[in-house]
C-alpha positions as a Markdown table, in Angstrom:
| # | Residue | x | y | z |
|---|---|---|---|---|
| 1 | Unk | -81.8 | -28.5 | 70.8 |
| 2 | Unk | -79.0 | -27.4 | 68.5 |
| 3 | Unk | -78.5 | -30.9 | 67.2 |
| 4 | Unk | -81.8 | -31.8 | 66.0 |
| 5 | Unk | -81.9 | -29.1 | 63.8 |
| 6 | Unk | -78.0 | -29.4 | 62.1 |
| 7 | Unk | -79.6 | -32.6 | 61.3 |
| 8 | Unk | -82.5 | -31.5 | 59.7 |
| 9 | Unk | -80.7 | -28.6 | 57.8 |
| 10 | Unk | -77.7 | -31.6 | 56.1 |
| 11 | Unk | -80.8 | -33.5 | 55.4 |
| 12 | Unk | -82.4 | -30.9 | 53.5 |
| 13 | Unk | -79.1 | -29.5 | 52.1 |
| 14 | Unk | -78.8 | -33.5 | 50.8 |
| 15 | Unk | -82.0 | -34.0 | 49.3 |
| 16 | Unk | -81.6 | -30.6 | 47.0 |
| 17 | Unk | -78.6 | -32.0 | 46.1 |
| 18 | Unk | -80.4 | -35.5 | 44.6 |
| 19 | Unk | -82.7 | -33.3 | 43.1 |
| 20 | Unk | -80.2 | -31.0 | 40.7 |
| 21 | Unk | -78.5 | -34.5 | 40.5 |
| 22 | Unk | -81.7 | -36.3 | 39.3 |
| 23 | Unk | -82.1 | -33.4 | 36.8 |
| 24 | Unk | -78.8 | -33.6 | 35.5 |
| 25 | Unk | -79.4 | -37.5 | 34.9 |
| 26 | Unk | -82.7 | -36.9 | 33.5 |
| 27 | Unk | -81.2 | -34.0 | 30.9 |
| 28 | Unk | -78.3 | -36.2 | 29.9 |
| 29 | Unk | -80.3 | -39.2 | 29.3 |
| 30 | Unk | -82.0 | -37.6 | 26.2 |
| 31 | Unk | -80.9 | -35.7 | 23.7 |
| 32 | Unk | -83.8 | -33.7 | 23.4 |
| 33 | Unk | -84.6 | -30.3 | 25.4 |
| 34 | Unk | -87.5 | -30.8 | 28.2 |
| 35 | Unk | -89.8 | -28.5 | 30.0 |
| 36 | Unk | -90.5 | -28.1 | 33.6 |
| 37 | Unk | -93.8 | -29.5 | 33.4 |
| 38 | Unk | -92.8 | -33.0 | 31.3 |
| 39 | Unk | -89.2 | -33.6 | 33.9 |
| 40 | Unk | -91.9 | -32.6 | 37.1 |
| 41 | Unk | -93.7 | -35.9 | 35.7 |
| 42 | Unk | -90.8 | -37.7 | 34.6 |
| 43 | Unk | -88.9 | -37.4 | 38.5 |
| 44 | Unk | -92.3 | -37.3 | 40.0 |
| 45 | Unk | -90.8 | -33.5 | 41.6 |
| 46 | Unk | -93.5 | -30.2 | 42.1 |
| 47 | Unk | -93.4 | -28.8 | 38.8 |
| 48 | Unk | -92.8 | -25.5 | 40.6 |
| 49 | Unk | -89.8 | -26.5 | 42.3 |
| 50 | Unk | -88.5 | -28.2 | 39.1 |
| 51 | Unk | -89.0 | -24.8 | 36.9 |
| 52 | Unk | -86.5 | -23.2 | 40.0 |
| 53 | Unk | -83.9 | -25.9 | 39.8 |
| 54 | Unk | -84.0 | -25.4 | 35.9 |
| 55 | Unk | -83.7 | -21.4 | 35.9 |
| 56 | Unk | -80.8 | -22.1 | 38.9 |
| 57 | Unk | -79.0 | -24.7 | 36.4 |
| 58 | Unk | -78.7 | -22.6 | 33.6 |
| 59 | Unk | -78.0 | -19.5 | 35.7 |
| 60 | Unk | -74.9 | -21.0 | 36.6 |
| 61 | Unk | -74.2 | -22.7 | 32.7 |
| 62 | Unk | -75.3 | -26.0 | 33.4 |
| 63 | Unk | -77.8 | -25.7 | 30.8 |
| 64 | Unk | -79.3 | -24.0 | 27.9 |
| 65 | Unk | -83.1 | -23.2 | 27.7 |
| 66 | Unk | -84.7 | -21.8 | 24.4 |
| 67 | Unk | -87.3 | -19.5 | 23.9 |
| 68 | Unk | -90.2 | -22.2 | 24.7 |
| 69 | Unk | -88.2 | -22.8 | 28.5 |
| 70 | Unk | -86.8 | -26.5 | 27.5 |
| 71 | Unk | -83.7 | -27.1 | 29.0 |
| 72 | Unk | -81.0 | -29.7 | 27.4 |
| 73 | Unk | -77.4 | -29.9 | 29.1 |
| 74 | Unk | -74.5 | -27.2 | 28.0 |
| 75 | Unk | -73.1 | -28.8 | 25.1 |
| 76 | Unk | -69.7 | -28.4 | 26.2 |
| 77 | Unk | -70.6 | -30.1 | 29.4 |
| 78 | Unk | -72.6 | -32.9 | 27.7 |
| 79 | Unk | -69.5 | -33.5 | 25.2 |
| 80 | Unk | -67.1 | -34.0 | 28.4 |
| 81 | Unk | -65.0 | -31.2 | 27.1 |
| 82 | Unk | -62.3 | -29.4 | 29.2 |
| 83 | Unk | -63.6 | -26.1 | 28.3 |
| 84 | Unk | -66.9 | -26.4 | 30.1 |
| 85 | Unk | -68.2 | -24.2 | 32.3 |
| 86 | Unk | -70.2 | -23.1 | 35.2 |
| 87 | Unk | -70.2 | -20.7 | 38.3 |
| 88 | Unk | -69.4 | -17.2 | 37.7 |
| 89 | Unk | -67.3 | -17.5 | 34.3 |
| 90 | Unk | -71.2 | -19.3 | 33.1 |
| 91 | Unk | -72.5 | -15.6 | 34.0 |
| 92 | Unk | -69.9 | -14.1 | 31.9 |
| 93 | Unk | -70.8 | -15.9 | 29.0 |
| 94 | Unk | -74.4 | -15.4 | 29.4 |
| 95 | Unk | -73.6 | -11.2 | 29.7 |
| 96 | Unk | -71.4 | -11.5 | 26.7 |
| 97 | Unk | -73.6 | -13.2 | 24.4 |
| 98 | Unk | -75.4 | -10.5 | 23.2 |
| 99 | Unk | -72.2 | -8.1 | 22.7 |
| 100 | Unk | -70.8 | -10.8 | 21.0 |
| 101 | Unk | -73.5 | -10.9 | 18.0 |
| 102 | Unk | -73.7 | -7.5 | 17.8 |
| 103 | Unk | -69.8 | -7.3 | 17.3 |
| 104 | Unk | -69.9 | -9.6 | 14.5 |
| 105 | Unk | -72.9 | -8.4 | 13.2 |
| 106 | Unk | -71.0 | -4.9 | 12.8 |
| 107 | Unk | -68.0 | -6.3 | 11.7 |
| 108 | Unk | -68.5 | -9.1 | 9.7 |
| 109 | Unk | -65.8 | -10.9 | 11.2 |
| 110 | Unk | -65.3 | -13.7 | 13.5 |
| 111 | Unk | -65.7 | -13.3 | 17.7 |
| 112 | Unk | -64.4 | -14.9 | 20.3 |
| 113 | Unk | -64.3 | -15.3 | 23.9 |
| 114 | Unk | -61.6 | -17.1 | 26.1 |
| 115 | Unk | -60.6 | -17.8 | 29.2 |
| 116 | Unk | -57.6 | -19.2 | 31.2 |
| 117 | Unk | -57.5 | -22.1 | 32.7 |
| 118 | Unk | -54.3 | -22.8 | 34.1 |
| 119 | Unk | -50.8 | -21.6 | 34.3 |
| 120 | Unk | -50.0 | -21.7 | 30.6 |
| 121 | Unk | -53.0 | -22.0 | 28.2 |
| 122 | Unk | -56.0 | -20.4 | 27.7 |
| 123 | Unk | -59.3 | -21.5 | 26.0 |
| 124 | Unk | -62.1 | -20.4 | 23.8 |
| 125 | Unk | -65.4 | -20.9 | 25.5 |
| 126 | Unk | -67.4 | -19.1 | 23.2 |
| 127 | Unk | -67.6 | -17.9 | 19.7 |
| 128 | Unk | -69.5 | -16.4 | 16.6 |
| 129 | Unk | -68.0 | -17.3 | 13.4 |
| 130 | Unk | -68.3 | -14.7 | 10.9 |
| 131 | Unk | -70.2 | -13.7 | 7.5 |
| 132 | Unk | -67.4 | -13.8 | 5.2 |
| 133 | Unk | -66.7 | -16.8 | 3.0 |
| 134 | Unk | -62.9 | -17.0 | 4.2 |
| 135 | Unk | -63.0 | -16.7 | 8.1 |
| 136 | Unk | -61.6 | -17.1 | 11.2 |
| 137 | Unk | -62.6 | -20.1 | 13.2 |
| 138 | Unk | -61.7 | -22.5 | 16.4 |
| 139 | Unk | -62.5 | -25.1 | 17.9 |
| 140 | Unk | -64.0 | -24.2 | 21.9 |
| 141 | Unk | -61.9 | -26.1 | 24.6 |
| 142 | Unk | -59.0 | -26.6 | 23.2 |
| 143 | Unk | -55.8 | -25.2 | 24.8 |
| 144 | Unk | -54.0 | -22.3 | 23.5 |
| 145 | Unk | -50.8 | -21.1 | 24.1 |
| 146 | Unk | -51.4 | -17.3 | 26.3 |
| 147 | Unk | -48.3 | -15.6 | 24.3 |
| 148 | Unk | -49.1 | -16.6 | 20.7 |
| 149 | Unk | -52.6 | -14.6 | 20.3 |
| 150 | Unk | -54.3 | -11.2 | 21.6 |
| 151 | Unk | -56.7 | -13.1 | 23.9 |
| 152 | Unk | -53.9 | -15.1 | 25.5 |
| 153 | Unk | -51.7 | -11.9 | 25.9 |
| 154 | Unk | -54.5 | -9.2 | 27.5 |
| 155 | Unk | -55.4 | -12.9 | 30.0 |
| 156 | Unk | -51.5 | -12.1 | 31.0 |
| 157 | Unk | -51.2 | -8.5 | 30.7 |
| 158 | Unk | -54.5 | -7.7 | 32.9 |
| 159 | Unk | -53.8 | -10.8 | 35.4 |
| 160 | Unk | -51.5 | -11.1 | 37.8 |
| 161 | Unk | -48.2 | -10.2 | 38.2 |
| 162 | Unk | -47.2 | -13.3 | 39.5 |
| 163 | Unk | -49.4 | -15.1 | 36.8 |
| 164 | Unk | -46.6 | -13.8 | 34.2 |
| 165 | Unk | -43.8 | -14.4 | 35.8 |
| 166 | Unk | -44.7 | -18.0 | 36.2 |
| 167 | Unk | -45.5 | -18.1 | 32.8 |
| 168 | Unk | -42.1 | -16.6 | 31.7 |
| 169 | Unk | -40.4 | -18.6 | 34.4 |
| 170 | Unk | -41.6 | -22.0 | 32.8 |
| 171 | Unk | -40.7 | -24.3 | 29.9 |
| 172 | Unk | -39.6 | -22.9 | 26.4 |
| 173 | Unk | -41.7 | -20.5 | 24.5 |
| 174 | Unk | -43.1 | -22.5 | 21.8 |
| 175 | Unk | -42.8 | -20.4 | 18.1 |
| 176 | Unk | -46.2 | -21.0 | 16.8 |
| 177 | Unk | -45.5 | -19.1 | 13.9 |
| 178 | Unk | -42.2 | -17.1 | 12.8 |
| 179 | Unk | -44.0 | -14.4 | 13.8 |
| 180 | Unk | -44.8 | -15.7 | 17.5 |
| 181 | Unk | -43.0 | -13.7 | 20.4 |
| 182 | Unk | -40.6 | -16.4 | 22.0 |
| 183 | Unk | -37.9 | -14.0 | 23.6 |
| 184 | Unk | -39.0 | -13.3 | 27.1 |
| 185 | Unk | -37.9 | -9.9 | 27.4 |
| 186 | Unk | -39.8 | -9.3 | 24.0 |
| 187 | Unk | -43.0 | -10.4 | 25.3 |
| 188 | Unk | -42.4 | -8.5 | 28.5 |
| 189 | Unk | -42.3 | -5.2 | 26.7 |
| 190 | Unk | -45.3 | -6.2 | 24.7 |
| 191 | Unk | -47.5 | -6.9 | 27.7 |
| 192 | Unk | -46.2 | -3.4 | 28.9 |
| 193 | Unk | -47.6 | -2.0 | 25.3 |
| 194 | Unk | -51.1 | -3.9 | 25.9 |
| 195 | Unk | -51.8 | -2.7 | 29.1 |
| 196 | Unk | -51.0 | 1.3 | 28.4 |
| 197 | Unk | -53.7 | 0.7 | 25.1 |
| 198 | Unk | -56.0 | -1.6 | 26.8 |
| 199 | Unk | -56.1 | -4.4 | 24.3 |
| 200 | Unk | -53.8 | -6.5 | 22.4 |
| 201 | Unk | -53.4 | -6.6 | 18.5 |
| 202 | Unk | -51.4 | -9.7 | 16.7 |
| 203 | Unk | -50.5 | -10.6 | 13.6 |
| 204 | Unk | -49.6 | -14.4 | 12.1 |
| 205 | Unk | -48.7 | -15.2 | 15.8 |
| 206 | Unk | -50.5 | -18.0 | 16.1 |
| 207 | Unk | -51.3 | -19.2 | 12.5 |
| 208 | Unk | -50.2 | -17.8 | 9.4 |
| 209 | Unk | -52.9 | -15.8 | 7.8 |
| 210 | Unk | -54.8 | -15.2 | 10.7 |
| 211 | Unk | -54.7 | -11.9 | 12.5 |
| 212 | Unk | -57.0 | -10.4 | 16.0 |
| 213 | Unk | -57.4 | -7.8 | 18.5 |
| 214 | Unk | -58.5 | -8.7 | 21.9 |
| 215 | Unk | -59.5 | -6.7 | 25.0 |
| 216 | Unk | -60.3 | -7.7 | 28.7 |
| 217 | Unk | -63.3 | -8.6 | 30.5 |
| 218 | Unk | -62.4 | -7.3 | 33.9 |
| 219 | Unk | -64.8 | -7.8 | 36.9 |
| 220 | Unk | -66.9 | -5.8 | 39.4 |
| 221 | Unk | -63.2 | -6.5 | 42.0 |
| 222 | Unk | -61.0 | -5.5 | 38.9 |
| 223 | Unk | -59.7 | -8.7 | 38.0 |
| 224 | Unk | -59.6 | -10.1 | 34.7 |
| 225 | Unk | -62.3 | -12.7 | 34.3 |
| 226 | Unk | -61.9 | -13.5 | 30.4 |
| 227 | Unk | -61.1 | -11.7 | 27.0 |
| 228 | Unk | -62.9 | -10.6 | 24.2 |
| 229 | Unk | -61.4 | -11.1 | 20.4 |
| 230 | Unk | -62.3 | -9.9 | 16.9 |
| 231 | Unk | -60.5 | -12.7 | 14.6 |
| 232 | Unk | -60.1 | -12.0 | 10.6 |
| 233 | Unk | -58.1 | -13.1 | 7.9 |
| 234 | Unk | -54.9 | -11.2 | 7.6 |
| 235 | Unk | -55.5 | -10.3 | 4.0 |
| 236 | Unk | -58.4 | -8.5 | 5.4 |
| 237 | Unk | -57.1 | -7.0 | 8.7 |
| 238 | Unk | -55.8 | -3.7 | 7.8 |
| 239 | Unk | -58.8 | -3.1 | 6.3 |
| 240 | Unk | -60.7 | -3.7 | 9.4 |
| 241 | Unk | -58.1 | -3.3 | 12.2 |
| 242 | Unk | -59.3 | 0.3 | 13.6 |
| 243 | Unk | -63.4 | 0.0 | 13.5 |
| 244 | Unk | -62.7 | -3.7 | 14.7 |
| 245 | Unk | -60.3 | -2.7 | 17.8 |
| 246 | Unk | -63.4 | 0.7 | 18.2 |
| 247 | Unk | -66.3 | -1.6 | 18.3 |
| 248 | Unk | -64.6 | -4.7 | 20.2 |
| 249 | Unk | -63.9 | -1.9 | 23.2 |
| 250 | Unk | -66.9 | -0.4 | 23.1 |
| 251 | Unk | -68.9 | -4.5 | 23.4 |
| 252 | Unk | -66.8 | -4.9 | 26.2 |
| 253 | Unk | -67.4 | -2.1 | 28.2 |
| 254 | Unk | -71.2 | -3.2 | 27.8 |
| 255 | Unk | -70.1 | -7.0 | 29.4 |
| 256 | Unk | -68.0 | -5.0 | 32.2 |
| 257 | Unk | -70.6 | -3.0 | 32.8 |
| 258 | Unk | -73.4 | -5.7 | 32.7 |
| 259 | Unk | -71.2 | -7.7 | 35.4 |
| 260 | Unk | -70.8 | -4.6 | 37.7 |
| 261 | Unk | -74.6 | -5.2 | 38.4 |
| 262 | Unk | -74.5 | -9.0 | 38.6 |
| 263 | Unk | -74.1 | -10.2 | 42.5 |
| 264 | Unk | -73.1 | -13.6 | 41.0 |
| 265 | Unk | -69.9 | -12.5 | 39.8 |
């Protein structure tokens, strides 16, 4: 009797997955956002289980619904670009966009949020550019070298151990700047600094003129799921370096606090 019903569970466990499929067809097919009702009609699908899919899709960062409930594709996804994503990092997003705008709202200066992705980059995956005519901006999914900006060094002074020593067991440090920290034993004692003050503040590491504070986005297990940056013109940054570095902990403590009550994390 056991076999009949294995059967019927991979059958059903199949036809939900044509369904999120056939939505992810539909949603990429047109470049407009659609409601539950009008892709029901369109797939012929129960509008109710349609709206389910659709709240289920852009829970996990698939998609982006507005205020009316249309739903297009993540841009990031629908451009094909390497710094999409979904799961558990799309729930960190969604928790830290609201932190985010505040935090540049306050500030006036540009905010970002980044992730790593592998051994030796990390990548922005969100951002807020900010009010003032010369500002700090970057392009999302690109890859960034982890020792050459504050995001990049809380990523390796909160992760793990291991995670740094394969980073400072790899290829040449490259100097992104003359002011980027190539010398391993350098950048050793620097993560040391970061992780007694809890963030990470850089100046003309990465690119001349451009200078940032970063703190970590550490999860409900207490590992480091991404990193949160206040980015300004160096011109500009002593100016703004201490109510920046204030406000950028206290937004994320509202994210890590947000994610201690998320069972998606």
């Amino acid at each position: 009797m056991g076999t009949p019903s294995t059967h019927m569970d991979a059958a059903g466990e199949a036809a939900v997955a044509l369904r999120v499929l056939a939505v992810l067809e539909a949603l990429a097919a047109t470049t407009q956002p659609i409601g539950a009702s009008e892709l029901a009609r369109r797939l012929s699908f129960p509008k109710s289980s349609t709206h389910k899919l659709l709240s289920t899709l852009e829970r996990r960062g698939y998609l982006v619904g507005d205020s009316a409930r249309r739903f297009k594709l993540h841009p990031m996804f629908a451009r094909g670009r390497h710094g999409w994503i979904g799961g558990p990092l799309a729930v960190v997003r969604q928790h830290a966009a609201e932190p985010m705008r505040r935090l540049a709202q306050v500030t006036g200066e540009s905010v970002f949020l980044g992730v790593r992705r592998d051994r030796d980059f990390f990548e922005y995956v969100d951002k807020i550019v900010g009010l003032h005519e010369l500002r700090c901006d970057a392009e999302l999914g690109e890859p960034r070298a982890l020792h050459a900006s504050s995001v990049g060094l809380v990523l390796l002074a909160f992760g793990d151990a291991n995670g740094v020593d394969a980073y400072l067991d790899g290829e040449r440090l490259p100097a992104m700047t003359p002011n980027t920290i190539v010398e391993r034993a350098r950048l050793r004692k620097e993560l040391a600094a970061v992780r007694r003050q809890g963030f990470a503040v850089t100046r003309d590491t990465n690119a001349i003129g451009a200078s940032g504070v970063a703190a970590p986005i550490v999860g409900p297990r207490g590992n480091v799921l991404a990193a949160l940056n206040v980015s300004t013109p160096t011109p500009r940054f002593d100016a703004v370096r201490e109510r920046a570095a204030e406000e950028l902990l206290r937004a994320a403590a509202s994210i890590i606090e947000a994610l201690r009550h998320d069972a998606a994390v």
